[in-house]
N, C-alpha and C positions, 0 to 999 in steps of 0.2 A: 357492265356493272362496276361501279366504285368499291374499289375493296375496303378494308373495315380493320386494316392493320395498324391503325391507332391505338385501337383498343388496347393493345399489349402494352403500352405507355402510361396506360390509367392504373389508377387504384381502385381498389371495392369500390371504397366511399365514391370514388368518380363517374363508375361505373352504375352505382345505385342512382345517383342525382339522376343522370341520363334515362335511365328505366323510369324515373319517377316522372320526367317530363311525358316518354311514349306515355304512361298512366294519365295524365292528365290531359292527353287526348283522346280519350274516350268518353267525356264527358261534351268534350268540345265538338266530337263529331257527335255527336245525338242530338245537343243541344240545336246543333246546327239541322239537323236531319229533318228533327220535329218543327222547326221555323218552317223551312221549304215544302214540308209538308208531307215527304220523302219517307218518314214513320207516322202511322197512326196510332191515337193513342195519347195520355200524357206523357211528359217527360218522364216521370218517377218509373213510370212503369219499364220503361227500357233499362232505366240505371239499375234497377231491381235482377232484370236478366240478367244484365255486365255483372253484379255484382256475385251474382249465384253461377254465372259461366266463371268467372276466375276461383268460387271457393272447391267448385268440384271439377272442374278441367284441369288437365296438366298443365304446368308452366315450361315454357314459355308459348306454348302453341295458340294457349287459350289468350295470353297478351295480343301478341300477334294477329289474332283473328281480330281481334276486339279494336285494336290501333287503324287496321286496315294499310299494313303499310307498303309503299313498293318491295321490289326483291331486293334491293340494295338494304333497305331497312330493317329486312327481314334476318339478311345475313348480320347484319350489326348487330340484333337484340339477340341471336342467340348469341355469338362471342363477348355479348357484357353479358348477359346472362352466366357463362361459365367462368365469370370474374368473380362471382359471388359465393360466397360459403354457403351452404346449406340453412343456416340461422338465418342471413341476409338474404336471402330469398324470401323465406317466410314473413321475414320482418316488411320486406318491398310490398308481397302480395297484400299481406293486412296493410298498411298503411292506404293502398290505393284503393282498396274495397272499403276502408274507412272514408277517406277521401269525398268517395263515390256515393257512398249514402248517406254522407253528410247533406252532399248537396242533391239529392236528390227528393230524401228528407224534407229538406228547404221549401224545396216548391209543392211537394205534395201539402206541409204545415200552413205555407201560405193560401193555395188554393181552398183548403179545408178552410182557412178562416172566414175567407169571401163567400165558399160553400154556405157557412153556416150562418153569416149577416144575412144574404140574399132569403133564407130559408124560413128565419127567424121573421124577419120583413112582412116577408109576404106571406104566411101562415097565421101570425099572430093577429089577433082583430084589435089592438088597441095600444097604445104604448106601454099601459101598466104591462099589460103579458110580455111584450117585447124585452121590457128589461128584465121581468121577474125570470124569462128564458133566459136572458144574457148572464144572468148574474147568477144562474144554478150553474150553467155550463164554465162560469171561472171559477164558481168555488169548486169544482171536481177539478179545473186544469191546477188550480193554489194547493188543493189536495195532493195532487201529485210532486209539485215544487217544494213542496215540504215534506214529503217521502212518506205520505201515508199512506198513497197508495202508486201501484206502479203504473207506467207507461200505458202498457196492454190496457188495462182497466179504464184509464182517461181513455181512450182512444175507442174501446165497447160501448160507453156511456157513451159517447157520440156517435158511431155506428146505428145505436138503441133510437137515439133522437133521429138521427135522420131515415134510417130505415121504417122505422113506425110511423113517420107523420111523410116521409118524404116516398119510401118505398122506391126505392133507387135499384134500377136493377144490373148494375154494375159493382156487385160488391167484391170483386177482384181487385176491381182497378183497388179501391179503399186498401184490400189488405197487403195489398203490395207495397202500398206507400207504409203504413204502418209498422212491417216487414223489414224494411230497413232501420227501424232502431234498435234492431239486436247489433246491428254491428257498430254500435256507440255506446259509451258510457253515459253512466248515469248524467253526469256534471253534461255533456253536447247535450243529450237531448234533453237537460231542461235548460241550456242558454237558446233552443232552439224553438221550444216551448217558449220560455218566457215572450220572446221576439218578436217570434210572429203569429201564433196563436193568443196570448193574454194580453199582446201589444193591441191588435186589431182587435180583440173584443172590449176591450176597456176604452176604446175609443168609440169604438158602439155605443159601447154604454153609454156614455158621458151626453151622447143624442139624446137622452132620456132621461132626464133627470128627477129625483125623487121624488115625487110630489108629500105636500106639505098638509 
């Protein structure tokens, strides 16, 4: 086993970058997991567990598990882990649990957009309906971007839509993704919102143009 007596040469700050990298491979192994096919499931949903394993597991164990690293690896995260103050622990864990369902986030938003074109498509019997569905589901997402109503609420209205006409019986998987925007501020989840849910539906839309 490689010893880990560098560490004593670092700083906090040197020591937190290096935590930050082990953090941002756990995103890299899921993503990877779920390719191979190695987790079932979407992606969001795993990042969802990572991210509730690191808010209520002890650190560094719950890192650790989650990184999946050798024993040489294992011995280094805890010695930079005791490089840190108490504040810079806290500060490491939120950062990477932010990190984490950022991008988890991400794919859950995007998936739901395609969710809801495919849904919208093939449900609706005519273009007029098609847009007039398109175009209630962005004034609710614009609702929110303008703060008139929150997160949770866009995201029930769309719940409401596809569970009534779609009856989807996976409504875990949904709240899980959804789930993850407590752990972002307002300002991410609406550049995450804008992106790739009102990005993708305004380009729907535009299939459809007003008739005259």
């Amino acid at each position: 086993m490689s010893d880990a007596s560098y560490v004593n040469e670092l700083t906090p700050e040197d020591a937190m970058n290096i935590l930050w990298f082990y953090g941002e491979k756990i995103w890299e192994k899921i993503d990877d997991k779920v390719w191979k096919g190695e987790l079932e499931g979407p992606f969001w949903v795993w990042i969802y567990d990572a991210v509730e394993r690191l808010e209520h597991g002890p650190e560094p164990e719950t890192l650790i598990e989650l990184v999946e690293p050798t024993e040489y690896e294992r011995n280094e995260i805890y010695q930079l882990w005791s490089k840190l103050s108490e504040r810079q622990r806290e500060k490491l864990i939120r950062d990477i649990k932010r990190d984490l369902a950022e991008r988890g986030l991400a794919k859950f938003l995007d998936t739901l957009a395609s969710s809801l074109t495919t849904f919208i498509n093939m449900s609706a019997e005519s273009n007029y309906e098609r847009r007039r569905v398109l175009k209630d589901v962005l004034d609710k997402a614009y609702q929110f971007l303008d703060g008139k109503i929150s997160f949770d609420e866009l995201m029930n209205y769309i719940a409401e839509l596809l569970s009534i006409r779609e009856r989807s019986s996976h409504p875990e998987l949904f709240m899980k993704g959804v789930a993850l925007g407590k752990y972002l501020t307002r300002t991410e989840l609406k550049k995450l919102v804008d992106k790739l849910l009102v990005g993708d539906l305004d380009r729907e839309l535009s299939k459809y143009p007003e008739p005259y």
